[in-house]
C-alpha positions as CSV (number, residue, x, y, z in Angstrom):
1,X,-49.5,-131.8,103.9
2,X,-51.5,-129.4,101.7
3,X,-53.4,-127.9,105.6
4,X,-49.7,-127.5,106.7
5,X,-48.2,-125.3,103.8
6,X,-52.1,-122.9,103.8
7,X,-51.4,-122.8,107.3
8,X,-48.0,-121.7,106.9
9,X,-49.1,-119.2,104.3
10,X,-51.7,-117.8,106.2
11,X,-49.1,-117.5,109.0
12,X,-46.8,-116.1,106.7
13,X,-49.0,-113.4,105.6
14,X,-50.3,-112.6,109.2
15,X,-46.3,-112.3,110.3
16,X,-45.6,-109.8,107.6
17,X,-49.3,-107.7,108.3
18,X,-47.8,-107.4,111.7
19,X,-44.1,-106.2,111.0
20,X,-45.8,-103.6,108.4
21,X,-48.3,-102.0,111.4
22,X,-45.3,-102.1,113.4
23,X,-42.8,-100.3,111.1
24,X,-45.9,-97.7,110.7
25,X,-46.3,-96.8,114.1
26,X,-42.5,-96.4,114.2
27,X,-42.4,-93.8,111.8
28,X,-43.2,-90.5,112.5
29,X,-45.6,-88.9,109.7
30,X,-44.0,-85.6,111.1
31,X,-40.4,-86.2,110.6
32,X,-39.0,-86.1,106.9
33,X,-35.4,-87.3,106.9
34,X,-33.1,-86.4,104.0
35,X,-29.2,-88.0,103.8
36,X,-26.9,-86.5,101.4
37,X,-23.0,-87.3,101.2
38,X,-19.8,-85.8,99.7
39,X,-21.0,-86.4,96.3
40,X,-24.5,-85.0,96.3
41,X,-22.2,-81.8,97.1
42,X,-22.3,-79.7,93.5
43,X,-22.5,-76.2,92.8
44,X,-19.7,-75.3,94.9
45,X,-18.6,-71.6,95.0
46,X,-15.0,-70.2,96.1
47,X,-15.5,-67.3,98.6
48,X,-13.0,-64.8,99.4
49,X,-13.4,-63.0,103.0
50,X,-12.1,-59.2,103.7
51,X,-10.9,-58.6,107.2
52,X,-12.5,-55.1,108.8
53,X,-10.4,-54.1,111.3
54,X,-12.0,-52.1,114.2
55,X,-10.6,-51.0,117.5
56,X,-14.2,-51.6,119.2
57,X,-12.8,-55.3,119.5
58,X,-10.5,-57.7,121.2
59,X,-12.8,-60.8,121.3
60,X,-15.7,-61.0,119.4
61,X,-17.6,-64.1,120.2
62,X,-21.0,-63.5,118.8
63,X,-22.8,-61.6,115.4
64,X,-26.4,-61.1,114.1
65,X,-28.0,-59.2,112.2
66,X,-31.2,-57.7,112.7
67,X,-34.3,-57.0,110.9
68,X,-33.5,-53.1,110.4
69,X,-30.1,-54.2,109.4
70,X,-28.2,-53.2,111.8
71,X,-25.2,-56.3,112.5
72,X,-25.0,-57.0,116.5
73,X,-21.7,-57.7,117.6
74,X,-20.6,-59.2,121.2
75,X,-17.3,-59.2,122.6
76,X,-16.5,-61.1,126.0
77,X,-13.7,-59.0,127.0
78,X,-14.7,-55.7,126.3
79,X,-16.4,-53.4,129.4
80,X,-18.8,-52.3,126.7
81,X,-19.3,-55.7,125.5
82,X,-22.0,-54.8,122.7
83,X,-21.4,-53.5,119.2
84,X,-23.6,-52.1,116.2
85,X,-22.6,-51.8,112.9
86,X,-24.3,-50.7,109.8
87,X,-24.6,-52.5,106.5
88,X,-23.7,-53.3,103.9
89,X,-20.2,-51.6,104.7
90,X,-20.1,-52.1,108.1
91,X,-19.8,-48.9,109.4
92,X,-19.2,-48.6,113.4
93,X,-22.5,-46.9,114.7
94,X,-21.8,-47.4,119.0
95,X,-21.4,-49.6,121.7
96,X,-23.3,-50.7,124.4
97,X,-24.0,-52.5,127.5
98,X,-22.5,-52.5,130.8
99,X,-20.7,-55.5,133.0
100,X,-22.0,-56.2,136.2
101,X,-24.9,-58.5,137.7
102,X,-27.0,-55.6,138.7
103,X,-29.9,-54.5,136.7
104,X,-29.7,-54.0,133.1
105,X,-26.3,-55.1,133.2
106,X,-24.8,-57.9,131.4
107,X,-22.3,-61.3,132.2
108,X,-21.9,-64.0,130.0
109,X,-23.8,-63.2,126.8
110,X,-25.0,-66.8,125.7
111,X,-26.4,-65.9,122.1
112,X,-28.1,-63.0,120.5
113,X,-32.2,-63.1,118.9
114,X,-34.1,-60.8,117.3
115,X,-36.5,-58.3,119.1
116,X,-40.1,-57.4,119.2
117,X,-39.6,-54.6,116.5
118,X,-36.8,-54.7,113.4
119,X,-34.5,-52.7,115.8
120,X,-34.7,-54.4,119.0
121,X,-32.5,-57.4,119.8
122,X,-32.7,-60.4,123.0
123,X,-29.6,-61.2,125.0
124,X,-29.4,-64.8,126.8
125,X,-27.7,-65.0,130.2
126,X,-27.2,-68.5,131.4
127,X,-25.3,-67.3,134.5
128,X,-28.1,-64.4,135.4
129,X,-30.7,-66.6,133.9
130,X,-31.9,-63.7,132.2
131,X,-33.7,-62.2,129.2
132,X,-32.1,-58.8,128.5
133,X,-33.6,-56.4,125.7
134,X,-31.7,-53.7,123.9
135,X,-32.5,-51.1,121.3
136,X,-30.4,-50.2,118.6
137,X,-31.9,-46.7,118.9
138,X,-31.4,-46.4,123.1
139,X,-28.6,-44.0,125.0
140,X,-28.4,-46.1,128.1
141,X,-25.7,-48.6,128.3
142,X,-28.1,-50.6,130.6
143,X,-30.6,-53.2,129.3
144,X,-34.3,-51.5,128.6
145,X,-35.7,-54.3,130.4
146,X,-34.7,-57.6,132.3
147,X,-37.3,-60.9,132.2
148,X,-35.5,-63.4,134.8
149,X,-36.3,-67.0,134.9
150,X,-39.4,-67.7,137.0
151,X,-39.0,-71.1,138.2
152,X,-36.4,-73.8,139.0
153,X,-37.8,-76.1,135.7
154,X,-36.4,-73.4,133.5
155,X,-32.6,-74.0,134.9
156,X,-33.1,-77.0,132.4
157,X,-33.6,-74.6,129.1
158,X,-29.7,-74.4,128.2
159,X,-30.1,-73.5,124.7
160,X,-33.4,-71.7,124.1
161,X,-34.7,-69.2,121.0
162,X,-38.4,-66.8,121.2
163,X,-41.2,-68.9,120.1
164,X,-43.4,-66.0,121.1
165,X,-44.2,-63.0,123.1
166,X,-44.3,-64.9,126.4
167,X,-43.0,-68.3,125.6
168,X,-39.4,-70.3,124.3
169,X,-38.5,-72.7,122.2
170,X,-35.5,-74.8,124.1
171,X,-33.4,-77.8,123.8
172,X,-34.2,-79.2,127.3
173,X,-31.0,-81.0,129.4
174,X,-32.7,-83.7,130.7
175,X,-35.2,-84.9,128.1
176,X,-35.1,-86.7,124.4
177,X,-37.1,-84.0,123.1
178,X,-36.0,-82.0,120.5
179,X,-37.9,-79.2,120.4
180,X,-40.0,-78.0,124.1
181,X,-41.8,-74.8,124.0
182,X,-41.8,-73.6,127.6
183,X,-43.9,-70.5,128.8
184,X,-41.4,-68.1,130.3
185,X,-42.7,-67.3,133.3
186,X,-44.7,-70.4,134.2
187,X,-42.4,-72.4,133.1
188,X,-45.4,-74.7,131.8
189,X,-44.6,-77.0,128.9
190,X,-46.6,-75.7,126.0
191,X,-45.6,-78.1,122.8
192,X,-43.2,-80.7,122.2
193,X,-42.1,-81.8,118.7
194,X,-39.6,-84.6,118.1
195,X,-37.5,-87.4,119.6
196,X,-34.0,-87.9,119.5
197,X,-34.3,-91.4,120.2
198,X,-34.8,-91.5,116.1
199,X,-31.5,-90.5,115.2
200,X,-29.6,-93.0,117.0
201,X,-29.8,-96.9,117.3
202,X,-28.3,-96.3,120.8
203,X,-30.5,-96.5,123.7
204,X,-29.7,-94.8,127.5
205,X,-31.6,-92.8,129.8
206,X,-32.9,-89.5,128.9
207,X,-30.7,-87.4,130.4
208,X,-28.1,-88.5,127.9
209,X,-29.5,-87.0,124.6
210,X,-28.1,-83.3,125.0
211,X,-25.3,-84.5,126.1
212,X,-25.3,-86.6,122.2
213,X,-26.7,-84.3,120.0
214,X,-26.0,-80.8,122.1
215,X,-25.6,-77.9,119.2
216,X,-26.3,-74.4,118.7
217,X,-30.2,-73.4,117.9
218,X,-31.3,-70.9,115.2
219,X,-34.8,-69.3,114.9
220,X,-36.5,-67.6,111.9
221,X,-40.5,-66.8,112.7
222,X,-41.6,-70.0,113.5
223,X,-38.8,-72.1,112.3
224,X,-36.0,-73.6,114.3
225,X,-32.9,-75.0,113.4
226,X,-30.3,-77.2,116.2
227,X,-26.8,-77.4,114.2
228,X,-25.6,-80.7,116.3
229,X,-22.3,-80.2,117.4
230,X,-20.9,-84.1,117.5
231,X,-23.0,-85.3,114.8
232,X,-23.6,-84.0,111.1
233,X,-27.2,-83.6,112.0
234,X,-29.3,-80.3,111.1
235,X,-32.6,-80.9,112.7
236,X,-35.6,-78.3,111.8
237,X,-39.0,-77.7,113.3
238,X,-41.5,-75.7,111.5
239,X,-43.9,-74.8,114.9
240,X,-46.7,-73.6,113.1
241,X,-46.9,-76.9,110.8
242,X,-45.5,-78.9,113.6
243,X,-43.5,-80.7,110.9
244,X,-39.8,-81.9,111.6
245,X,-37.1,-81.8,109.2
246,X,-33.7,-84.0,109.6
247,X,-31.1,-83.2,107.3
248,X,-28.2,-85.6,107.9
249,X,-24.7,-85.6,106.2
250,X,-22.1,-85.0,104.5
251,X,-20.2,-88.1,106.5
252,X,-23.2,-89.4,108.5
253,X,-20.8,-89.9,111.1
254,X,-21.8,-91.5,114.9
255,X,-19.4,-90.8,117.3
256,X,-18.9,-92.9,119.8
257,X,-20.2,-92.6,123.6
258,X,-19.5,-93.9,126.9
259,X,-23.0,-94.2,129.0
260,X,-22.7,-93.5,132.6
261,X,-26.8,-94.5,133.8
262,X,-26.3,-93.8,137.3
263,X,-25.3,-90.0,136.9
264,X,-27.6,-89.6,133.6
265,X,-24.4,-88.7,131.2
266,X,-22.5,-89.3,128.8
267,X,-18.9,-88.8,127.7
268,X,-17.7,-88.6,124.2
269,X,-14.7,-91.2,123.3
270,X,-11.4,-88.2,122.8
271,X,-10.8,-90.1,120.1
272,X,-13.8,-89.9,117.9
273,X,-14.2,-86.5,118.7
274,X,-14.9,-84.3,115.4
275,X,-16.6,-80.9,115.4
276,X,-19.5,-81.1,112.9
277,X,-21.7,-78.3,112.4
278,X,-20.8,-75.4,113.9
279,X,-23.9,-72.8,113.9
280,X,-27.1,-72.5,111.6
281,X,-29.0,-69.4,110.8
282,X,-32.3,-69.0,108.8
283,X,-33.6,-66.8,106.5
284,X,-36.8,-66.1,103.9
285,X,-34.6,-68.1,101.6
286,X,-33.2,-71.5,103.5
287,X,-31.2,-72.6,106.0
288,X,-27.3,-71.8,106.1
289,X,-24.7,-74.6,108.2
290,X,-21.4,-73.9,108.8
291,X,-19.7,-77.1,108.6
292,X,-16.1,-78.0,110.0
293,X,-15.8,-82.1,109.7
294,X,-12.2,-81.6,111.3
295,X,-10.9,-81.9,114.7
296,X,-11.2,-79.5,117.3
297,X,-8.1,-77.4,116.6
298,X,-5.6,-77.5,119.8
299,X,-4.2,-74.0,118.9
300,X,-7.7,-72.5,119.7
301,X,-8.7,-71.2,123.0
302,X,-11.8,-71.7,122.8
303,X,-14.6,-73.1,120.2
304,X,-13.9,-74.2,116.5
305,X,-14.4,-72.8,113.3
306,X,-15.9,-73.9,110.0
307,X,-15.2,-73.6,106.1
308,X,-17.5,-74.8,104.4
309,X,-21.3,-72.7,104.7
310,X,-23.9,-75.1,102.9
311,X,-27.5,-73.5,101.9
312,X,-30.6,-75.9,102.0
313,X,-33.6,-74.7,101.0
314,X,-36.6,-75.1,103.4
315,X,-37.3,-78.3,101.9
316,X,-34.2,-79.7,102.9
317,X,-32.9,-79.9,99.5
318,X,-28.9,-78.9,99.5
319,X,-28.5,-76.0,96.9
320,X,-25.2,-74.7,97.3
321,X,-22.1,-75.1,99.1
322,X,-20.3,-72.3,100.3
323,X,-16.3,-72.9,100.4
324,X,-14.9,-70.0,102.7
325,X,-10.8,-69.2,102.2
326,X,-10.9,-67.8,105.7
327,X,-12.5,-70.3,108.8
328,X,-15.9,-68.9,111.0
329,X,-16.9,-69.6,114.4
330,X,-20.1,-67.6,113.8
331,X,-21.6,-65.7,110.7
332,X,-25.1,-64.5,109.4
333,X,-26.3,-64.2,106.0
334,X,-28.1,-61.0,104.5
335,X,-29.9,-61.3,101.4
336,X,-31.0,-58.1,100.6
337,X,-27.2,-57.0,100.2
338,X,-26.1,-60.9,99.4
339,X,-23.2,-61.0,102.1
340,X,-21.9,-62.8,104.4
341,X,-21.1,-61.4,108.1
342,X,-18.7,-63.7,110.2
343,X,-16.3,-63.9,113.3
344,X,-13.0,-65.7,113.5
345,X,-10.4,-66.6,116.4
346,X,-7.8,-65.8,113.1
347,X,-9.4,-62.5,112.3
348,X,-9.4,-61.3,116.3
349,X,-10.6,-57.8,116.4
350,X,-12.4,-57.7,112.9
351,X,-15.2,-58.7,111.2
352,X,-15.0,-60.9,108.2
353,X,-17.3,-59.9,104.8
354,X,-17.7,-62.3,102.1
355,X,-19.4,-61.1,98.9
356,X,-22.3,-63.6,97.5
357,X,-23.2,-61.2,94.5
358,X,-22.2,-63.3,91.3
């Protein structure tokens, strides 16, 4: 009897050695997750926005801001759909850009990155899959220069952000990556950072992970940021470090999906649908998140907004919270003149300040 229970304690010990190594190798040493819920939320500050009305705009969609300061606005119905304002007073400067598919000329306008130099900005086409550079300083309406898509492999790049002067980082369609830096031309893979298959106990083919965590991706130097539009999940990739950085919460919520295997998608249930975070955009201080945690509002065309803004540090670590009287569907943060620049389906045809200064 006294064999039996060493034997079962040697057993015992052997079991446990095994479920340790096996937990290890799970975890990634590259990833750092961080949860935080409604009550970790402190330090909250009431904003109040100013509408500036300009008659440049019907439907603005999309703002930054670049380096020199100069705030990039672009509306999807205008003929001259691009729009350059100075700050901190946003002061009308001129319009650009032309409609057409020739080239230099502009369709859809999927999202706005900075340029080469402080005054130079990147336009991404998803229709022309194409690259199209502007200057703040140029008299052309046309593009300075169009970089088209080389090869079939980068149809896969929907959401994509300059990783460098010839490559991209992307969220691919059809893969669990995260984070795939793709060489523009080649269309060779260069790096790939994180799994998505971490951030849900769910398990499908690969194609089905954009489809789950699908969201808007923000760039800063070398650091990305995917806001994850069905899920309160702010994942960041620091290239250079090749560190990862999940930031999940307020609700921690999981949606729930329908898996169709044989097409390689899958479909949202209508009635778990709730829009998390809405964009992301870095800076030399942090990260800023718009948040909406409601329901995708049926008296909006198109997209949803959020009111809450919350500011992480780059360590993850939530500083502030940000609550915003009127509701963005895209904004940018400048913290040399502490504002915040931001669109809104309520506010057509203006831009929306809010002051930071305390």
């Amino acid at each position: 009897m006294e064999v039996f229970f060493k034997l079962s304690k040697i057993y015992l010990l052997l079991f446990l050695f095994f479920l340790s190594c096996k937990a290890s190798q799970d975890e990634d040493p590259d990833l750092k997750i961080i949860y935080f819920d409604k009550n970790d939320i402190a330090d909250k500050v009431q904003l109040k926005g100013q509408h500036i009305n300009f008659p440049h705009l019907e439907m603005p969609e999309i703002i930054y801001l670049l380096e020199d300061g100069t705030l990039v606005v672009y509306d999807k119905s205008l003929d001259l759909p691009i729009h350059l304002f100075g700050t901190p007073t946003v002061s009308f400067k001129n319009s650009l850009g032309k409609r057409g598919e020739g080239p230099g000329e502009l369709q859809s306008v999927f999202n706005i990155y900075q340029g080469d130099a402080p005054h130079e900005f990147l336009l991404h086409q998803i229709e022309t899959k194409r690259i199209s550079e502007f200057s703040v300083n140029q008299e052309s309406n046309l593009a300075q220069k169009d970089s088209d898509f080389g090869v079939p492999e980068l149809f896969s790049m929907i959401i994509l952000a300059p990783a460098s002067d010839s490559s991209f980082m992307s969220m691919m369609y059809a893969s669990s990556t995260k984070f795939t830096e793709v060489n523009f031309q080649s269309g060779e893979i260069l790096n790939e950072f994180g799994d998505w298959k971490s951030n849900t106990k769910e398990r499908s083919v690969e194609e089905v992970y954009f489809d789950m965590f699908q969201g808007h991706l923000s760039s800063y130097k070398n650091v990305f940021a995917i806001a994850c539009r069905h899920f309160d999940h702010l994942e960041v990739l620091d290239a250079e470090k090749g560190k990862l950085l999940s930031i999940r919460g307020p609700e921690n919520y999981h949606p729930k999906f329908t898996f169709y295997e044989s097409s390689g998608s899958a479909a949202i249930h209508p009635e778990t649908i709730i829009t998390m975070y809405i964009k992301s955009t870095i800076n030399q201080d942090g990260i800023y998140a718009l948040y909406s945690g409601k329901k995708p509002r049926l008296d909006v065309i198109e997209g949803t907004t959020g009111d809450q803004i919350f500011y992480f540090n780059h360590l993850g670590e939530l500083e502030r919270t940000y609550d915003l009287d009127i509701p963005l569907s895209d904004f940018q943060v400048d913290a040399k003149h502490k504002k915040i620049y931001g669109l809104s389906p309520d506010a057509e045809g203006a831009i929306v300040v809010f002051d930071l200064a305390e």
